[in-house]
Biopython code that builds the backbone (N, CA, C, O; Angstrom):
import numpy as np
from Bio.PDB.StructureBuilder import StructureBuilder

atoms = [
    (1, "UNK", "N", (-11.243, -7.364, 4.086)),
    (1, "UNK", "CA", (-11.071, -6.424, 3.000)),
    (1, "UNK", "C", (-12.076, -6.688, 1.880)),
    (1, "UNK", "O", (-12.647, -5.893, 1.133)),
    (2, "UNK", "N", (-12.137, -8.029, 1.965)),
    (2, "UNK", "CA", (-13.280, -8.165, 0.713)),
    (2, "UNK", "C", (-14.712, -7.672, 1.025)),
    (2, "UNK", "O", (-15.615, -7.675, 0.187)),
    (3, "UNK", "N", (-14.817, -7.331, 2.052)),
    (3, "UNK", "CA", (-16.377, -7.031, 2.662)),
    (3, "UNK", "C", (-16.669, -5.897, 1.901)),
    (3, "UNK", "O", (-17.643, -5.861, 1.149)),
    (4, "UNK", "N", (-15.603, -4.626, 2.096)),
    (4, "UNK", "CA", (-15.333, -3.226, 1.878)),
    (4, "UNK", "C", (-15.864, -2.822, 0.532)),
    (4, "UNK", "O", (-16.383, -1.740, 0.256)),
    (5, "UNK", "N", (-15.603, -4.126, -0.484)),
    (5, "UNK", "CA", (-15.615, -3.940, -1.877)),
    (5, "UNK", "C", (-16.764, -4.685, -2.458)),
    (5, "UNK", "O", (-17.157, -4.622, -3.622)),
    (6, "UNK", "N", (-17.326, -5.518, -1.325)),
    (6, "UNK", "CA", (-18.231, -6.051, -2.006)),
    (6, "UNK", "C", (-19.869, -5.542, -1.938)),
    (6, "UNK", "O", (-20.827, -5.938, -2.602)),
    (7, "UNK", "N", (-19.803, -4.638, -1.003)),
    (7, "UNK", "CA", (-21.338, -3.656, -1.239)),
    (7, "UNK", "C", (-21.360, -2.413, -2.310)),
    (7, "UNK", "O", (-20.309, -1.983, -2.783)),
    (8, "UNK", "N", (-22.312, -2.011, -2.565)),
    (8, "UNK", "CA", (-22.698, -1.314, -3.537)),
    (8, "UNK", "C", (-22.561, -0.056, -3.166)),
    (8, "UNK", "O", (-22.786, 0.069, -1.962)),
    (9, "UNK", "N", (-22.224, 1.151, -3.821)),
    (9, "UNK", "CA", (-21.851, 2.449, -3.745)),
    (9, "UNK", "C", (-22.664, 3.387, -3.526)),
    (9, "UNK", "O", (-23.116, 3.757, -4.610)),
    (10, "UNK", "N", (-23.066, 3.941, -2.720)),
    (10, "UNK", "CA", (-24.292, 4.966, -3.083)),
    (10, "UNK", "C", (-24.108, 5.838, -4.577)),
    (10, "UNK", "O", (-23.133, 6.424, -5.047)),
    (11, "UNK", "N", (-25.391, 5.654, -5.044)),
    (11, "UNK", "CA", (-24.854, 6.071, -6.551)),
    (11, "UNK", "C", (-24.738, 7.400, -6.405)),
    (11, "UNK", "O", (-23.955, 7.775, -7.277)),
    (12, "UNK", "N", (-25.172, 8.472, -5.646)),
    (12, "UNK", "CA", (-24.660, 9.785, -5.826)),
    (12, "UNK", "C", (-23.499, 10.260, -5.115)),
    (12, "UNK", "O", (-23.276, 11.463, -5.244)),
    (13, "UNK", "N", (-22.604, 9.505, -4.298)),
    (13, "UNK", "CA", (-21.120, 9.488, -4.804)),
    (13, "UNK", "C", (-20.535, 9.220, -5.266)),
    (13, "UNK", "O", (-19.408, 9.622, -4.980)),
    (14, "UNK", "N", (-20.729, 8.003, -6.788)),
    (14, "UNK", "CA", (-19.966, 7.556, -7.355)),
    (14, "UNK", "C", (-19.869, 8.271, -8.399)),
    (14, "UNK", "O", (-20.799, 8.856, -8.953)),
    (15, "UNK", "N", (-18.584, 8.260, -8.766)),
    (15, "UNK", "CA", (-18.389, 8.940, -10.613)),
    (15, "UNK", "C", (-18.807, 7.827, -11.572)),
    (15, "UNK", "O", (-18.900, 6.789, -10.916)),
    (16, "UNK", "N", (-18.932, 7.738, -12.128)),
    (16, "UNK", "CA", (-19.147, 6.703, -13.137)),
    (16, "UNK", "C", (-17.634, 5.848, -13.661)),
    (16, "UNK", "O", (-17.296, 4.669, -13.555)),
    (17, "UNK", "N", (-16.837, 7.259, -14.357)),
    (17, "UNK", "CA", (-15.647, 6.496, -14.621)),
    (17, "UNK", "C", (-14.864, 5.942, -13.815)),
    (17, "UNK", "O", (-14.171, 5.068, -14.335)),
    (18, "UNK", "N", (-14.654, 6.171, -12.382)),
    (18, "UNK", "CA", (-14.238, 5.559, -11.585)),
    (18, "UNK", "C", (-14.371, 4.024, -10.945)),
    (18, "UNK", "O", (-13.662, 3.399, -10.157)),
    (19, "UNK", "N", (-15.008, 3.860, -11.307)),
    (19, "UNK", "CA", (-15.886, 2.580, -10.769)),
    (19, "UNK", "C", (-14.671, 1.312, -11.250)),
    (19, "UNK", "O", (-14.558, 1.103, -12.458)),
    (20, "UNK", "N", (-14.005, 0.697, -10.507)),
    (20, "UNK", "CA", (-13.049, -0.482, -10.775)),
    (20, "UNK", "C", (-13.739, -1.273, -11.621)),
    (20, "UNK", "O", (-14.882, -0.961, -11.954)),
    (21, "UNK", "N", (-13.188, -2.298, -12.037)),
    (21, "UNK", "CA", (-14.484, -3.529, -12.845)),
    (21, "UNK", "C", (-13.852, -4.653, -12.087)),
    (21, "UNK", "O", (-12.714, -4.622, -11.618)),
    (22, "UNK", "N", (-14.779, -5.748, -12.003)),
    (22, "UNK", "CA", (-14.773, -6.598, -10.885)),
    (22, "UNK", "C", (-13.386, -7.399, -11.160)),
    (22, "UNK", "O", (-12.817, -7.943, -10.213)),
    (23, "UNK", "N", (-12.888, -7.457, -12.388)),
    (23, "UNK", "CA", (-11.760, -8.470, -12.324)),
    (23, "UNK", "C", (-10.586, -7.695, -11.524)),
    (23, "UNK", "O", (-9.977, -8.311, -10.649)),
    (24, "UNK", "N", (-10.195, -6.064, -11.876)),
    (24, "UNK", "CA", (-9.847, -5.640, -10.721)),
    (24, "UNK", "C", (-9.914, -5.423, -9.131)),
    (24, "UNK", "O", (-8.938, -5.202, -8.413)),
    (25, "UNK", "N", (-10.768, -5.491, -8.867)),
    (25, "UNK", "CA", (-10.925, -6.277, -7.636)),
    (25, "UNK", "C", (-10.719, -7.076, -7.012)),
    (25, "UNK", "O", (-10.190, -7.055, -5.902)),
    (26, "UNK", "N", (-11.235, -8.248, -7.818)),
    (26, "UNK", "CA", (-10.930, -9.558, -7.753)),
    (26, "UNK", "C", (-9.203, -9.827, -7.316)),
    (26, "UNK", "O", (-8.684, -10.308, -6.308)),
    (27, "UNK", "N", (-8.560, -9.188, -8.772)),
    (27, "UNK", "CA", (-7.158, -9.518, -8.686)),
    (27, "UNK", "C", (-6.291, -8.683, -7.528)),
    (27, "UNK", "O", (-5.172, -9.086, -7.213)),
    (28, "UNK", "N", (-6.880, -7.486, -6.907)),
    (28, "UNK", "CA", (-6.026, -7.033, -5.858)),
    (28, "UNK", "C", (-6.335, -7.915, -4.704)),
    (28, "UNK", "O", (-5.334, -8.319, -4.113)),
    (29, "UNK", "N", (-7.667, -8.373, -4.169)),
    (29, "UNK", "CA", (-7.860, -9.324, -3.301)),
    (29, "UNK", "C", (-7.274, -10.332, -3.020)),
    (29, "UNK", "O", (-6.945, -10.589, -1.862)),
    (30, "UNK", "N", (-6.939, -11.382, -4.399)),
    (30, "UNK", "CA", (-5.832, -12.059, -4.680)),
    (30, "UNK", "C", (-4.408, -12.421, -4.227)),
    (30, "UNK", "O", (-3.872, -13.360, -3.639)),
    (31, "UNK", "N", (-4.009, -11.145, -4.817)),
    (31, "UNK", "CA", (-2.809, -10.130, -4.514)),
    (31, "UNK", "C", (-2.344, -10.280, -3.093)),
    (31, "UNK", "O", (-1.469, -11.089, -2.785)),
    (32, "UNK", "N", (-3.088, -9.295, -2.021)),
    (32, "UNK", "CA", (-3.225, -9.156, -1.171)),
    (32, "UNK", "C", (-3.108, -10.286, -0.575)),
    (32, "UNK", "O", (-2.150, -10.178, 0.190)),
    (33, "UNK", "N", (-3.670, -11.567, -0.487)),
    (33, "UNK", "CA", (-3.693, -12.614, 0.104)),
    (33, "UNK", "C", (-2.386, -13.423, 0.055)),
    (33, "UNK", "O", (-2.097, -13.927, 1.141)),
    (34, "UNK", "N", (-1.705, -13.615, -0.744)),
    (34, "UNK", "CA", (-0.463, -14.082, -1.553)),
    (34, "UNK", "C", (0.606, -13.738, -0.978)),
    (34, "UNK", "O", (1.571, -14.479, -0.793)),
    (35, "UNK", "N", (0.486, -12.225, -0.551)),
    (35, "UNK", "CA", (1.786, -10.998, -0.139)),
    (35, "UNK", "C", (1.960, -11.824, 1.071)),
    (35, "UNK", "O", (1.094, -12.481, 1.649)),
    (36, "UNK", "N", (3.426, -11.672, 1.420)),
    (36, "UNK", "CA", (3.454, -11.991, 2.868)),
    (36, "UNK", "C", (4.574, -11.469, 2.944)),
    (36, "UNK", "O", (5.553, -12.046, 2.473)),
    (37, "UNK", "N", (4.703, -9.811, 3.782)),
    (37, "UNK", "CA", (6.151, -8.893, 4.403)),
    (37, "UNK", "C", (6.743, -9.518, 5.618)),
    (37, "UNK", "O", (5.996, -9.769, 6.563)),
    (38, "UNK", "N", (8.045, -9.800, 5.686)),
    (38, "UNK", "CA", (8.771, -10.606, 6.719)),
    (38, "UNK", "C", (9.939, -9.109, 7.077)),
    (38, "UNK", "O", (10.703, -8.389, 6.435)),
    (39, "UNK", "N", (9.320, -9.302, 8.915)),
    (39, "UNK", "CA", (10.533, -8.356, 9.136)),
    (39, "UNK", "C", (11.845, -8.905, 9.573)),
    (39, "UNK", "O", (11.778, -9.622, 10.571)),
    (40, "UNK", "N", (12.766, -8.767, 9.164)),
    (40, "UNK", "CA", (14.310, -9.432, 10.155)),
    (40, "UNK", "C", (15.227, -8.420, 10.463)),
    (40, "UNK", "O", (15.921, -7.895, 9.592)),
    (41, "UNK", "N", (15.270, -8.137, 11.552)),
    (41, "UNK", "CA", (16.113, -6.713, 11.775)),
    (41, "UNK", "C", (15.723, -5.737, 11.595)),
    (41, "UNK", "O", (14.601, -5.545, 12.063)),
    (42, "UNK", "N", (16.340, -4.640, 10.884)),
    (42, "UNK", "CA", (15.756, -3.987, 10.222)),
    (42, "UNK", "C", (15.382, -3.781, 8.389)),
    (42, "UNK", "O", (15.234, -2.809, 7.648)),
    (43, "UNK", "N", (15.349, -5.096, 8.245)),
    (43, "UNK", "CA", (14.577, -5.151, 6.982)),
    (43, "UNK", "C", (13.902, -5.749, 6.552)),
    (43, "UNK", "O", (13.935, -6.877, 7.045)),
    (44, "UNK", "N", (12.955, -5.590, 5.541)),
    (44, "UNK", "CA", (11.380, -6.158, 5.355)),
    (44, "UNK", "C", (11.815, -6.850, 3.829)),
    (44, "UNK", "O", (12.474, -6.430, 2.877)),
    (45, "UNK", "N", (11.274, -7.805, 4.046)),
    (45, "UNK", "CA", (11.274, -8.998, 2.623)),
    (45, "UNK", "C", (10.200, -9.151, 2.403)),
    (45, "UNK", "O", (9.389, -9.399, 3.295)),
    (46, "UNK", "N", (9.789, -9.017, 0.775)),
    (46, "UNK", "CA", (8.251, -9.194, 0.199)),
    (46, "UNK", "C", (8.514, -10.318, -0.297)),
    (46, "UNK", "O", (9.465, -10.436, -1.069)),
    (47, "UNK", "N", (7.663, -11.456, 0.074)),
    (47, "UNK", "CA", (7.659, -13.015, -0.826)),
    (47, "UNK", "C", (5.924, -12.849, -1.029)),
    (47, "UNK", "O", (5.034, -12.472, -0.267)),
    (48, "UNK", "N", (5.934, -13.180, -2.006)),
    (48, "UNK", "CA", (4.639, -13.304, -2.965)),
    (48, "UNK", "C", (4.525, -14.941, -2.906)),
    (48, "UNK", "O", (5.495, -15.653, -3.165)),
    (49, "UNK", "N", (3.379, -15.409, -2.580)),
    (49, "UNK", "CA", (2.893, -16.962, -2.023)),
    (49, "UNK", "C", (2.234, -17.631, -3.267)),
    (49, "UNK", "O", (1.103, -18.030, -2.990)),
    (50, "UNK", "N", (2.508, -17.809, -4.218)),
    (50, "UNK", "CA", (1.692, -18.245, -5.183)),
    (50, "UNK", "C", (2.368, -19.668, -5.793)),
    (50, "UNK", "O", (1.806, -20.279, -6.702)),
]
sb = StructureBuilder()
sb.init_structure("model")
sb.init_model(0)
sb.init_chain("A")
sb.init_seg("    ")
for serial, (resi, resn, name, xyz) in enumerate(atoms, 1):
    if name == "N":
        sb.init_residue(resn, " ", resi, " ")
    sb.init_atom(name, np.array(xyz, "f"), 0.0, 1.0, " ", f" {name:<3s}", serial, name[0])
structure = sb.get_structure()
């Protein structure tokens, strides 16, 4: 996932205001890594690994 975010945009699809800023990034990558969904039965438990 980090690959996805870490090349550069072709600038004539990007909007300008759109553009994340890197600490957002950063922190969903983070995020993401941390998460861990457990299925038991039929239900899913979110534990956050930090």
């Amino acid at each position: 996932m980090a690959k996805l975010y870490s090349e550069p945009s072709r600038a004539e699809r990007v909007n300008k205001n759109l553009v994340p800023k890197e600490e957002t990034i950063q922190f969903l990558l983070d995020y993401s890594k941390a998460l861990s969904v457990i299925d038991y039965n039929k239900l899913k438990f979110e534990a956050l690994l930090n």
